[in-house]
VEXDO-672467 format. One line per 2 residues: number of its first residue (from 1); their letters; for each residue x, y, z of C-alpha. Coordinates in Angstrom, 2 decimals. Layout:
NUM = a = X:Y:Z | ...
//
This chain:
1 = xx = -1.72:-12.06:6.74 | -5.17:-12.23:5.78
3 = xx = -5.05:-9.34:3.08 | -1.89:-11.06:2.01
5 = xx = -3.50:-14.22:1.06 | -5.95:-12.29:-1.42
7 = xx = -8.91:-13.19:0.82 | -9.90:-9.57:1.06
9 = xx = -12.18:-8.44:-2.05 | -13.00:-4.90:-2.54
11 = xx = -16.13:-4.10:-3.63 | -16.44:-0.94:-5.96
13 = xx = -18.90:0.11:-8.16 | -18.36:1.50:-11.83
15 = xx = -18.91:5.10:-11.29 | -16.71:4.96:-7.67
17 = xx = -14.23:2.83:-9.70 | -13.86:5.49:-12.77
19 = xx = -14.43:8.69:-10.42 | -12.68:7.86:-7.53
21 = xx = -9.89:5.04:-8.18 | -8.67:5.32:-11.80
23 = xx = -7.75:8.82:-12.13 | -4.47:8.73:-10.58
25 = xx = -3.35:6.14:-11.89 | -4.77:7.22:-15.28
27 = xx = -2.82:10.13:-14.90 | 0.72:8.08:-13.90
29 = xx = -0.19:5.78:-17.83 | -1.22:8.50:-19.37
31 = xx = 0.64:12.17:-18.50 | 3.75:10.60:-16.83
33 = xx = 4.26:7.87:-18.89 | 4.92:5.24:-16.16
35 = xx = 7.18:1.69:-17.50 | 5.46:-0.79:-14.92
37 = xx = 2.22:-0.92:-12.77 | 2.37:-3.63:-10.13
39 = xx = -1.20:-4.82:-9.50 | -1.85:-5.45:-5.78
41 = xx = -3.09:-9.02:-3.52 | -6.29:-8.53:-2.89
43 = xx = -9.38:-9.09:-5.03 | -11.88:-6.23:-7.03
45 = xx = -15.16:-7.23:-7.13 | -14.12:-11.27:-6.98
47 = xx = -11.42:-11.21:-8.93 | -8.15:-10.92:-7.83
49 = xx = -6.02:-7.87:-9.09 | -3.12:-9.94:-11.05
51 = xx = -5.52:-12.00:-13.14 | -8.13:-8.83:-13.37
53 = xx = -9.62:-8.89:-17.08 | -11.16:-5.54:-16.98
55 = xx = -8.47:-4.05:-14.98 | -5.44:-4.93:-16.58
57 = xx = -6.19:-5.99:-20.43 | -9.56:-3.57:-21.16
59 = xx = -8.63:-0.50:-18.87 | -5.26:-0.48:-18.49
61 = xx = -3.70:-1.47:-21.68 | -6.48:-0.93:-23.77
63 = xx = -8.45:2.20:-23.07 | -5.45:4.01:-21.33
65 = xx = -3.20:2.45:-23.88 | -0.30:1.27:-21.85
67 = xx = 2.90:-0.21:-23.32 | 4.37:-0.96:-20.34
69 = xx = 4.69:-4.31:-18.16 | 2.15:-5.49:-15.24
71 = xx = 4.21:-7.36:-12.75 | 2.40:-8.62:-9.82
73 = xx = 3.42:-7.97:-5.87 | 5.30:-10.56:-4.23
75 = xx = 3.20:-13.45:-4.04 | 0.04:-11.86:-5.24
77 = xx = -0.45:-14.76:-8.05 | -2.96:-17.55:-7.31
79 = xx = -3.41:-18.92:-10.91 | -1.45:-19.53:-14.29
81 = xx = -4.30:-19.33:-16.72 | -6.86:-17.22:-15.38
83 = xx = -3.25:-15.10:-14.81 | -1.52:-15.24:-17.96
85 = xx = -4.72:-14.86:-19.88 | -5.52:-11.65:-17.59
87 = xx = -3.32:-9.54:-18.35 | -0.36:-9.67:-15.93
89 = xx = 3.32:-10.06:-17.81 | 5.42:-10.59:-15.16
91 = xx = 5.46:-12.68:-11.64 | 7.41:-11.71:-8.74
93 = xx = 9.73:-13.71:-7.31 | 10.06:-16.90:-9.01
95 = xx = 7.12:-17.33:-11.55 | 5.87:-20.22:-9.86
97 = xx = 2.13:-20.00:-11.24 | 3.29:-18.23:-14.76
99 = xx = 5.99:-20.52:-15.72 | 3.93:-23.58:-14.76
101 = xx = 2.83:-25.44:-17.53 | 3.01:-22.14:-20.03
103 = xx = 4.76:-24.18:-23.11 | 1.93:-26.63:-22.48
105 = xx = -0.90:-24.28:-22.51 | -0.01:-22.89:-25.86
107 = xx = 0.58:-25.82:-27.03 | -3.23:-26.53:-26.20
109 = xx = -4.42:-23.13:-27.20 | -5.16:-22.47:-23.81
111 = xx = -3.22:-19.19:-24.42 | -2.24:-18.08:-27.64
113 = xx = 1.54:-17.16:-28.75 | 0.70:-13.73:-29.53
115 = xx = -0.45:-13.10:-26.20 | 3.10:-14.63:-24.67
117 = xx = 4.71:-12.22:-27.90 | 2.68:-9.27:-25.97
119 = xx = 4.16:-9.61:-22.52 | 8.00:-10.13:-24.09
121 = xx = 7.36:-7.01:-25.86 | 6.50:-5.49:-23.00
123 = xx = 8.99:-6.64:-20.90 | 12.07:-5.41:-23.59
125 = xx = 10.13:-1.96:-24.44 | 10.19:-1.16:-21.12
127 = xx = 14.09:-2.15:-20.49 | 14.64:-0.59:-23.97
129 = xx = 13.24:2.45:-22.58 | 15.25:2.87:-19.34
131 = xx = 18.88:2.03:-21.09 | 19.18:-1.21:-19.86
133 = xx = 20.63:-2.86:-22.74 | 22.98:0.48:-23.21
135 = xx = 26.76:0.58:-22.51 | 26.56:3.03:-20.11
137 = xx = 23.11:1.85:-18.00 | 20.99:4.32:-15.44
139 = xx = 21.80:2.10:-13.19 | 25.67:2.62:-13.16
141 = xx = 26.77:3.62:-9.15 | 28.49:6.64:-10.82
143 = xx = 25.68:8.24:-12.37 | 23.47:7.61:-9.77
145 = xx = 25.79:9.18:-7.07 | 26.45:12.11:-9.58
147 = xx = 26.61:15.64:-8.24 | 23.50:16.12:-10.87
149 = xx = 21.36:13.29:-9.31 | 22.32:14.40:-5.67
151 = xx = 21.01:17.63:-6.75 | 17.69:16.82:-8.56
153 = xx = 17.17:14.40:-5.84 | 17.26:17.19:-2.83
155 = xx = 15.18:19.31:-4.63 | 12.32:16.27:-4.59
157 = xx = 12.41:15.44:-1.67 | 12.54:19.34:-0.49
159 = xx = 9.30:19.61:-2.62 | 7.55:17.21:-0.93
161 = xx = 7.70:17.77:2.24 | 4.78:19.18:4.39
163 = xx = 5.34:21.89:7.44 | 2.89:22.01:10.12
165 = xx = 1.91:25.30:10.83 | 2.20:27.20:13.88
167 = xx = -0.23:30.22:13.86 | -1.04:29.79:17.33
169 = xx = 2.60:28.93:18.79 | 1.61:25.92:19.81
171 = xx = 4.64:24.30:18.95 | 6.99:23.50:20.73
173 = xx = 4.56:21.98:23.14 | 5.03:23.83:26.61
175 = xx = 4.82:20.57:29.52 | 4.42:24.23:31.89
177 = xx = 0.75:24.79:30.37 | -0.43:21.62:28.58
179 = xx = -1.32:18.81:31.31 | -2.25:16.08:28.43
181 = xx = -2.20:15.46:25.37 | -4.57:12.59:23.38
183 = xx = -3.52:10.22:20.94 | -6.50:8.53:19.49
185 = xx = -6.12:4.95:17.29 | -4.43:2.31:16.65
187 = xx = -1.13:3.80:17.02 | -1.54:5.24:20.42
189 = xx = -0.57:2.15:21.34 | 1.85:0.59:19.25
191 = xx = 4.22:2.55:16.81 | 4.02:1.43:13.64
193 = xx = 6.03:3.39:11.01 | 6.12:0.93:8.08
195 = xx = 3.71:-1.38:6.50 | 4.34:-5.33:5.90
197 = xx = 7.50:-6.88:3.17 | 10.20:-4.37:2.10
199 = xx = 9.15:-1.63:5.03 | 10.43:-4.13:7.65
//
């Protein structure tokens, strides 16, 4: 609950940040062309992830050149301006930070139209992009359930699963020879195959 509330900041310098953090999801901008990027609760370096300035507006869509949307995790908001000026374009659920006041802050100059213009065009490039305005939508039952799709789907998951390997025949474990077995951490005692939200 505490990392859900944002109350967590992660503290990472430049060099860890562009060596160790940013290259994979570099990679899913900029060599698999990725539509969305959902920025997570907690806070880098202060600031939290869905209203993150240099995260979202200078690396993200900037320097990596992203024309997708940022949407934020469920609940991860905690502002509308520091937000909306930020760099995220869409809040999950119910916009309850985002929508807030928005005409009003324009209005004000508080945020300027072209930066509202950015996140619609955002929004519709990336539906554009994956048919959802087509007759015939990806998201149609029948194509998804298509002997194709089956197909491409099996061989994914097939690819990406890891064997253990048994060069010693240790497996399967023989209760005859092996009088105990250690199982160190937090899961020894409690069996937790999911994380927190959609998992459950």
């Amino acid at each position: 609950q505490e990392y859900e509330r944002g109350t967590i900041s992660a503290e990472v310098d430049e060099r860890a940040m562009h060596e160790i953090y940013f290259p994979a999801f570099s990679a899913a901008v900029q060599e698999a062309g990725c539509w969305a990027v959902m920025c997570a609760y907690n806070r880098i370096n202060g600031t939290y992830c869905a209203e993150n300035n240099y995260l979202l507006n200078e690396t993200l869509k900037s320097r990596w050149g992203f024309k997708g949307l940022v949407m934020s995790d469920w609940g991860a908001v905690h502002s509308t301006l520091p937000t909306v000026n930020g760099g995220l374009d869409l809040e999950m659920p119910t916009g309850e930070f985002v929508n807030r006041n928005l005409i009003t802050a324009v209005k004000n100059g508080q945020v300027k139209e072209e930066v509202i213009n950015d996140k619609i065009r955002r929004m519709l490039r990336a539906m554009f992009s994956l048919g959802f305005f087509d007759k015939q939508s990806p998201a149609d039952p029948q194509i998804i359930q298509s002997e194709e799709h089956k197909t491409i789907t099996r061989k994914l998951a097939e690819s990406g699963i890891v064997l253990l390997k048994n060069d010693i025949n240790l497996l399967p474990i023989d209760s005859g020879k092996i009088k105990s077995i250690a199982v160190i951490g937090p899961n020894a005692a409690i069996c937790r195959f999911g994380g927190g939200g959609s998992s459950q």
